[in-house]
C-alpha positions in Angstrom: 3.2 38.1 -0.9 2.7 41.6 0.4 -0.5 42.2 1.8 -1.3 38.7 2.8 -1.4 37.7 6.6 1.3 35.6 8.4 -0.4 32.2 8.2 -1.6 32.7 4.6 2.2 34.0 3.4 3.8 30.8 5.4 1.1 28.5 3.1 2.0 30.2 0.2 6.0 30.3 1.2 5.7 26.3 2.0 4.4 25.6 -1.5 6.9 26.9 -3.0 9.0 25.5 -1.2 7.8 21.7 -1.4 6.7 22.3 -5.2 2.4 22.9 -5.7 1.9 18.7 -6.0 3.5 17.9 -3.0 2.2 20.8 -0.4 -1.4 19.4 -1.5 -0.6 15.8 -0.9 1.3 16.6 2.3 -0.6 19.5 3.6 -3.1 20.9 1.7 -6.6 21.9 3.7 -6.6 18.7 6.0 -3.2 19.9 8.0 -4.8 23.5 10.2 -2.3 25.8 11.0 -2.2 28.9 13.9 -0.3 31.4 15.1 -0.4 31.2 18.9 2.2 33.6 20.6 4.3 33.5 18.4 3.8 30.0 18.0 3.1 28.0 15.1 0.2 25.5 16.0 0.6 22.1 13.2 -2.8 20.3 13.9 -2.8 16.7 12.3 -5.9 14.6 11.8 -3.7 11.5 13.4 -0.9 10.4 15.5 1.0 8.9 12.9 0.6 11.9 10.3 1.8 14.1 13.1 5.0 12.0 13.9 5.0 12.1 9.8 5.2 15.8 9.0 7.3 16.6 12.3 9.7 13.7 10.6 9.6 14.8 7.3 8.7 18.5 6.9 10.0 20.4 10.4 12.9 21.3 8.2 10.9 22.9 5.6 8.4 24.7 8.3 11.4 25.9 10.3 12.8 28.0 7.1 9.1 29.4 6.1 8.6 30.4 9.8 12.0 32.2 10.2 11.1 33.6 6.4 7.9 35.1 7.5 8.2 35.7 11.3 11.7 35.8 11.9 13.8 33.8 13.8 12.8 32.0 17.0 9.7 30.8 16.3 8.3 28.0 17.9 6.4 25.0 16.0 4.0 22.7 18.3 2.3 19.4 17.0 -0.9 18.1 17.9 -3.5 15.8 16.9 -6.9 17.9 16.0 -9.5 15.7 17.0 -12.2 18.3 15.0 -10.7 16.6 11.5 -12.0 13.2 11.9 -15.5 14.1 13.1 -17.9 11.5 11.6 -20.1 12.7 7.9 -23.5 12.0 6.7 -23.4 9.0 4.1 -23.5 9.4 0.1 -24.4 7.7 -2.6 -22.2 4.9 -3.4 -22.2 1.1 -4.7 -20.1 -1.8 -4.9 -20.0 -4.3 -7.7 -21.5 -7.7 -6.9 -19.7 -11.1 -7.6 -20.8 -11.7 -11.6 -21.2 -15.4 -10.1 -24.1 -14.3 -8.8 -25.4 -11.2 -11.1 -23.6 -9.0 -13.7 -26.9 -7.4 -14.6 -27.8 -6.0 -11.1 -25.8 -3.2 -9.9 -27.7 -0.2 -8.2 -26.0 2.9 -7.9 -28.6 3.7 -4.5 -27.2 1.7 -1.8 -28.3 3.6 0.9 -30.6 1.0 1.6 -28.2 -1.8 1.4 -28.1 -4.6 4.3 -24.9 -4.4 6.3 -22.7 -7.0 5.5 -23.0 -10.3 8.1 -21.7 -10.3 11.6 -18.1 -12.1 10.9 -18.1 -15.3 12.8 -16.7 -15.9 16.4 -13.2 -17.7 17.1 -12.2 -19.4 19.9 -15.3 -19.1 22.1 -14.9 -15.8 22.3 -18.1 -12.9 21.7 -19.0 -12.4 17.9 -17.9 -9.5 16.5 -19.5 -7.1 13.8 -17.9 -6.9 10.3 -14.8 -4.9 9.8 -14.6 -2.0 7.1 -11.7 -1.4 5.8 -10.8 2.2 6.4 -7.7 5.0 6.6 -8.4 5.1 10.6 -7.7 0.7 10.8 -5.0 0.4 8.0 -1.4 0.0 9.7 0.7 2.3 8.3 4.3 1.5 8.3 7.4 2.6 6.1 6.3 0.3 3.5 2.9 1.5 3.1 2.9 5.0 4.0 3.0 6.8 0.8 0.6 5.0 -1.1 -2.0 5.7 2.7 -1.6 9.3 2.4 -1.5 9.5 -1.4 -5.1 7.4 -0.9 -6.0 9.6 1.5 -5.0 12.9 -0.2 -7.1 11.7 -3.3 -10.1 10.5 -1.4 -10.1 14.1 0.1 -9.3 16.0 -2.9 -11.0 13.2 -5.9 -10.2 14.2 -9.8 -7.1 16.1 -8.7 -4.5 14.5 -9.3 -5.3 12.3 -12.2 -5.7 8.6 -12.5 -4.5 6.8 -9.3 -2.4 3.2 -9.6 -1.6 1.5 -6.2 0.9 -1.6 -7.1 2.5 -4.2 -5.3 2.7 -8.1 -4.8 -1.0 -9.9 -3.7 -2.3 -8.9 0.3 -0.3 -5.8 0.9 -3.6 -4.1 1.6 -4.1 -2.2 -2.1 -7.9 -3.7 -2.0 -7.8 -2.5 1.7 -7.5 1.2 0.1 -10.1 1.0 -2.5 -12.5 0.7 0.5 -11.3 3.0 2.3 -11.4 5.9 -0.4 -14.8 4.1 -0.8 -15.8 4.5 2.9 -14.3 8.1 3.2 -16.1 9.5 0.4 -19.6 8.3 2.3 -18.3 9.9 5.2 -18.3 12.9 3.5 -20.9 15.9 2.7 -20.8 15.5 -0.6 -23.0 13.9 -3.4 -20.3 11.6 -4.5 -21.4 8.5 -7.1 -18.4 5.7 -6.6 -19.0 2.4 -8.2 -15.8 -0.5 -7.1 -15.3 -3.4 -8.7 -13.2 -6.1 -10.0 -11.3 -6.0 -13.5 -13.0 -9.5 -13.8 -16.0 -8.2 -13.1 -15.9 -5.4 -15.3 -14.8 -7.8 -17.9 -18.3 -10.0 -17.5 -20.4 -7.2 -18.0 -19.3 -5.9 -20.5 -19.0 -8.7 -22.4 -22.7 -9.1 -21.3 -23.7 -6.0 -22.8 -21.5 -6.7 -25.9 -23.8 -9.8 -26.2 -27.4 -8.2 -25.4 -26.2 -5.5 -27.6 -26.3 -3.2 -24.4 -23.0 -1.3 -24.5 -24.9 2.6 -24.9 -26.5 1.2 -21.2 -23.2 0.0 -20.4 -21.4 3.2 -20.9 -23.6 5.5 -19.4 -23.6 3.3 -16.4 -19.7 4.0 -16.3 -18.8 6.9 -17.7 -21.2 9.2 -15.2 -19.8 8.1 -12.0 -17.7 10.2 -10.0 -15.0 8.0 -8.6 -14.6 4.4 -10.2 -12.1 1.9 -8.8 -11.0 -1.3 -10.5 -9.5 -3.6 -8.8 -6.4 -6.1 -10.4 -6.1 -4.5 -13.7 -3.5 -7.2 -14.8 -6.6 -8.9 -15.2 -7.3 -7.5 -18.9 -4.0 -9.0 -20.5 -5.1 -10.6 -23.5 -8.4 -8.9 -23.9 -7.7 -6.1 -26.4 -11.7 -5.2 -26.8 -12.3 -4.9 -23.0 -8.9 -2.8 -22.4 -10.1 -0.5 -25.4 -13.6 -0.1 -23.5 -11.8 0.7 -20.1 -9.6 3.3 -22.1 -12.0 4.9 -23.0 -14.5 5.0 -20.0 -10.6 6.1 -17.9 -10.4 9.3 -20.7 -13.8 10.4 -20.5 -14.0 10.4 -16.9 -10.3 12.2 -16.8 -11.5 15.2 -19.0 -14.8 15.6 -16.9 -12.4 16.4 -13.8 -13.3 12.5 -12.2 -11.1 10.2 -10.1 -10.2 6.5 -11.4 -8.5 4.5 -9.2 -6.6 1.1 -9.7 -5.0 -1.5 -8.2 -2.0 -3.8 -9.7 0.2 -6.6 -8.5 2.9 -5.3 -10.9 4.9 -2.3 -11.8 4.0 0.4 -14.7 7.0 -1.1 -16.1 5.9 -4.7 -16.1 2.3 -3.3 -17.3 3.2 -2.3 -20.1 3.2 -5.7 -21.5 -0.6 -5.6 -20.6 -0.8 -2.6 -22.7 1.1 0.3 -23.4 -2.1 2.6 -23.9 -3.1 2.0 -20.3 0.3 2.5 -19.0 0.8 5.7 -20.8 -3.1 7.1 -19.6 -1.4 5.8 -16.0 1.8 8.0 -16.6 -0.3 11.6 -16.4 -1.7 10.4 -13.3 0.0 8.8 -10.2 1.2 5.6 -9.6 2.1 4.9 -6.0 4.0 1.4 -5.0 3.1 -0.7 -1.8 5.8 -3.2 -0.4 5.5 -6.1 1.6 5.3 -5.0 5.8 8.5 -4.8 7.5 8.8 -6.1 11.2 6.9 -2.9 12.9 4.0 -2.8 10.3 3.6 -6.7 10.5 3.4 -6.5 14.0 0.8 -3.8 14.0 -1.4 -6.3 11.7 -1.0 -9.1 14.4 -2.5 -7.0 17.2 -5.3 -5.3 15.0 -6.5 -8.6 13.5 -6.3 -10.7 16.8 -8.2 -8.1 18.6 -10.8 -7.8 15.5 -11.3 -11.1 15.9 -11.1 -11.6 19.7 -7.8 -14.2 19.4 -6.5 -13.9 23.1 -2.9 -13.6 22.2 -0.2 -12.2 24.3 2.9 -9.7 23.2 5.1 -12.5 23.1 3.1 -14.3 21.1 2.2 -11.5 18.3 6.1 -11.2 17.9 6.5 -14.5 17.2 3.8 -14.2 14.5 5.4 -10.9 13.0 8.8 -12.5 13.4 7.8 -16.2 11.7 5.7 -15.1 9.2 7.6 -12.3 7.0 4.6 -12.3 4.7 1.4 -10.3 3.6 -1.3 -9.2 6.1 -3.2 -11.9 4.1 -0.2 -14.5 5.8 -0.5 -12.9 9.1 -4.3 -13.5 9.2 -4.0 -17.2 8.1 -1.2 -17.7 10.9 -3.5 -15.7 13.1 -6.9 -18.4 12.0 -4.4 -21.5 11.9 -3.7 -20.6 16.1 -7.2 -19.8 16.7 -8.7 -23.0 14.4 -5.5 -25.6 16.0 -6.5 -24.2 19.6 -10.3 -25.0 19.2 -9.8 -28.2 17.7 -7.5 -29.3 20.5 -9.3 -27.6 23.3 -6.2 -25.9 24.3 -5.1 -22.2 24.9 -3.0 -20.6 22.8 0.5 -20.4 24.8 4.2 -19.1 23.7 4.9 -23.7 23.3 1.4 -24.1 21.6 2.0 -20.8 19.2 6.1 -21.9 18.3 4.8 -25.2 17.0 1.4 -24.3 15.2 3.5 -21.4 13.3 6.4 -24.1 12.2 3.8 -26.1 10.3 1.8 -23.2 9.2 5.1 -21.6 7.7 6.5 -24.9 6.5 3.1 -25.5 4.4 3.2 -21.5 3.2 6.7 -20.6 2.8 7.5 -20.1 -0.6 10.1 -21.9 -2.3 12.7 -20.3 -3.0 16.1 -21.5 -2.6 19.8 -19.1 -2.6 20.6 -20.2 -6.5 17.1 -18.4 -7.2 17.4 -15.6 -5.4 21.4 -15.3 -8.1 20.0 -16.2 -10.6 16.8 -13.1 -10.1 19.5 -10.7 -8.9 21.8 -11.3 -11.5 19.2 -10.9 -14.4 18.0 -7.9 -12.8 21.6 -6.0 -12.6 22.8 -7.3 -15.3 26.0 -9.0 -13.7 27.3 -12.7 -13.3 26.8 -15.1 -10.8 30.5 -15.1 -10.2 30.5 -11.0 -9.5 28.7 -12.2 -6.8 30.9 -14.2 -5.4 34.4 -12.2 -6.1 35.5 -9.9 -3.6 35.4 -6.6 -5.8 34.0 -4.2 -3.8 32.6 -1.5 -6.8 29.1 -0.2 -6.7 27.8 -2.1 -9.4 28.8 -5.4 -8.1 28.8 -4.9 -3.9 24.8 -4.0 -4.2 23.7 -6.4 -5.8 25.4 -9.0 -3.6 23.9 -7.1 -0.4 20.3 -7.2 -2.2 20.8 -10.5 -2.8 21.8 -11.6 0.9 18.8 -9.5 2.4 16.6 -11.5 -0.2 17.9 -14.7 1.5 17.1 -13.7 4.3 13.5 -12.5 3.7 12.9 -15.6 1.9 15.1 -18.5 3.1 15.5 -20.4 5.8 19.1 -21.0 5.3 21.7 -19.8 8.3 23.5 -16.8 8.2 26.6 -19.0 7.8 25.2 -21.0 5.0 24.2 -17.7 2.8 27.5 -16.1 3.4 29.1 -19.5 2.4 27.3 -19.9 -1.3 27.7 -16.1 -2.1 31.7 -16.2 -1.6 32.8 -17.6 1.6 31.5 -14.8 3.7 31.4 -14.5 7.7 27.9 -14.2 9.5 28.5 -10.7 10.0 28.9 -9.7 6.9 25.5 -11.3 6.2 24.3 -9.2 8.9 25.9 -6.3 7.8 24.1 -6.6 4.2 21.0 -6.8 5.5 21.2 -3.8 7.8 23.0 -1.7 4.9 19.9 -2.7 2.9 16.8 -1.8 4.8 18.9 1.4 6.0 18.6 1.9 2.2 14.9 1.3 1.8 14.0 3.3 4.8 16.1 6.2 3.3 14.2 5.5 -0.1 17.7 5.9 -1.5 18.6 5.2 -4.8 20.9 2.6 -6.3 22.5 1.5 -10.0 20.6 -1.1 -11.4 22.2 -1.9 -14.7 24.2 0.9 -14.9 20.7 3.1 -14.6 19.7 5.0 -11.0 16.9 3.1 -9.9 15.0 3.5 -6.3 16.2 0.3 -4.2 12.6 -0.5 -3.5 11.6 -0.5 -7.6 14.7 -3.0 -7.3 13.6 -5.6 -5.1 10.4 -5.5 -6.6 12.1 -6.0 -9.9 13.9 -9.5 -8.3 11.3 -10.5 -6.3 8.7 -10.4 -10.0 11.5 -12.2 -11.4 11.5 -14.7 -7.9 7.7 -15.5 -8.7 8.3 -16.8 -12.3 10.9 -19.1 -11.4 
């Protein structure tokens, strides 16, 4: 690194550090760095990717800074404003509903009407649509690798290969499409995107199979820039469509294009969908997105009620985050049933008023699952019996699952501590408690855990159980 400046030999030092991949996810261009007396100046483009890198990377900059300036150096965050300074728009299109037209798609939308004014709730002023976008997603430690890995891809498009964003229905994968969507015509660049549905691919190609179209058909796809498909399990059982998406993902890959997708299962449980797509999948990234914890589902409840001009209280928004342990799409219904309940009974939405509207709501949603489910899922993930469960051996193999499996009664049971300690071998209460604190001090770590006899990441594990959960 001789003959390089300071700030350019602590870039190059911090790549090799982090590995090439993960300096340009994490840092890359977006993240400005100075030297200040004798100072190192981390600008961020938001609060929460400051309180990111200074959680995860201070470590990392400390070292490169002592490498390359010796030791004493200072590092100061801050949010740099300049980075989110608005762009001129850019070509783009979005599918439209093959209900209504398979045949119609324009790739010029710059001189599409706006989408409707959503409607008012609960006599309050109307409010303009919402886009969904990086700057209004709630990031949280469910969520916050597949945001930035969005992010880095809408910033850097074609780099890093296919993109997959997975997890269970309303986790806010759709929410991402649009945002890369809405990013890209923020920016300078000519950029062609086209979104849509894998139903909607599905109709028009077959449309085009049928009017003897597909040479239209495949231009029209395979000279976009950045094409996103949303709910790819959608093409299981259609061999001749899945071939023709194959093929439009490789061409666009070797022209240096970005495809992005969206799954409600794993690249493991894809590959029953096909194995082709999983493996074209494999040399790109594929980035899960859980269900929001506490903190994230409470940063939903404010943000939609004050979207939607819902006069709801703290007290109340904790309530919501705390009752329904669900989706955002969950924590909007909860949020309309209020606002709908308190219209239709001309009364205001109070702490009473909120405690019994949410019972009903999360009685009618709730899904059911009851503790001999939630054994039965565990057990067939791990690979160990039902009466493991209940012994008191205390090895690895058998004391995780039984702590996975009383955190997963928790999450999706309404039965008392007491009762789930009592069905999974006569525990106390606070061993129940002490499960579910071990476990989520595992998912925050992102620690790993044996899952029939194999390492496994403890959050691919509960996905595992919970895709097992929804079958049964």
């Amino acid at each position: 690194m001789e003959g390089l400046d300071p700030l350019s030999r602590l870039r190059t030092e911090l790549a090799q550090r982090l590995g090439q991949q993960r300096y340009e996810l994490w840092v890359g261009p977006h993240i400005s760095l100075q030297w200040i007396d004798s100072t190192l100046q981390v600008g961020c483009p938001t609060q929460f990717e400051m309180q990111w890198l200074r959680r995860r990377l201070h470590d990392a900059l400390s070292a490169c800074c002592s490498k390359i300036g010796g030791d004493g150096a200072l590092i100061r965050y801050f949010v740099d404003e300049a980075v989110n300074e608005a762009q001129p728009v850019v070509k783009t299109t979005e599918a439209q509903d093959p209900a209504n037209s398979v045949k119609n798609h324009s790739e010029d939308t710059e001189n599409t009407k706006p989408e409707p004014p959503e409607r008012p709730v609960v006599r309050r002023k109307p409010t303009g649509a919402r886009s969904s976008t990086f700057s209004n997603f709630v990031v949280g430690k469910s969520n916050e690798l597949a945001f930035r890995t969005a992010k880095a891809v809408a910033e850097r498009p074609g780099q890093f290969g296919p993109l997959m964003v997975f997890g269970l229905p309303g986790v806010g994968k759709t929410h991402l499409q649009h945002a890369v969507v809405h990013h890209l015509r923020r920016d300078g660049r000519r950029i062609r995107t086209l979104r849509l549905t894998a139903e909607q691919f599905t109709a028009e190609f077959l449309d085009a199979l049928n009017r003897r179209a597909l040479p239209g058909f495949r231009q029209k796809y395979r000279s976009i820039d950045v094409f996103l498909i949303d709910d790819i399990q959608f093409f299981a059982g259609k061999p001749a469509t899945l071939d023709e998406l194959l093929y439009t993902i490789d061409t666009l890959h070797e022209q240096g294009r970005q495809v992005i997708l969206t799954c409600d299962r794993s690249p493991g449980d894809l590959q029953k969908v096909s194995l082709e797509l999983v493996s074209r999948i494999s040399g790109g990234l594929a980035i899960p997105i859980g269900p929001p914890e506490y903190e994230t589902r409470l940063g939903i409840v404010r943000q939609i009620a004050a979207q939607r001009n819902v006069d709801i209280d703290d007290q109340i928004a904790v309530l919501i985050a705390t009752q329904v342990a669900g989706s955002a799409r969950q924590l909007s219904g909860a949020i309309n049933r209020l606002a709908a309940t308190s219209l239709a009974h001309d009364e205001p939405i109070t702490a009473d008023f909120a405690r019994v509207t949410l019972a009903e709501f999360v009685q009618q949603n709730a899904p059911s699952v009851r503790l001999a489910d939630i054994q039965r899922a565990v057990c067939e993930v791990f690979g160990v019996e039902a009466s493991s469960l209940k012994s008191d051996r205390k090895s690895r193999s058998v004391a995780e699952p039984r702590m996975l499996a009383m955190w997963l009664a928790r999450k999706y049971t309404r039965s008392a501590l007491g009762e789930i300690g009592e069905f999974f071998g006569r525990r106390s209460h606070s061993t129940v408690i002490s499960a579910q604190r071990k476990i989520e001090g595992l998912v925050s770590q992102g620690a790993v855990i044996s899952v029939a006899d194999r390492p496994c990441h403890v959050d691919e594990a509960i996905r595992q159980v919970e895709s097992v959960l929804r079958t049964a």
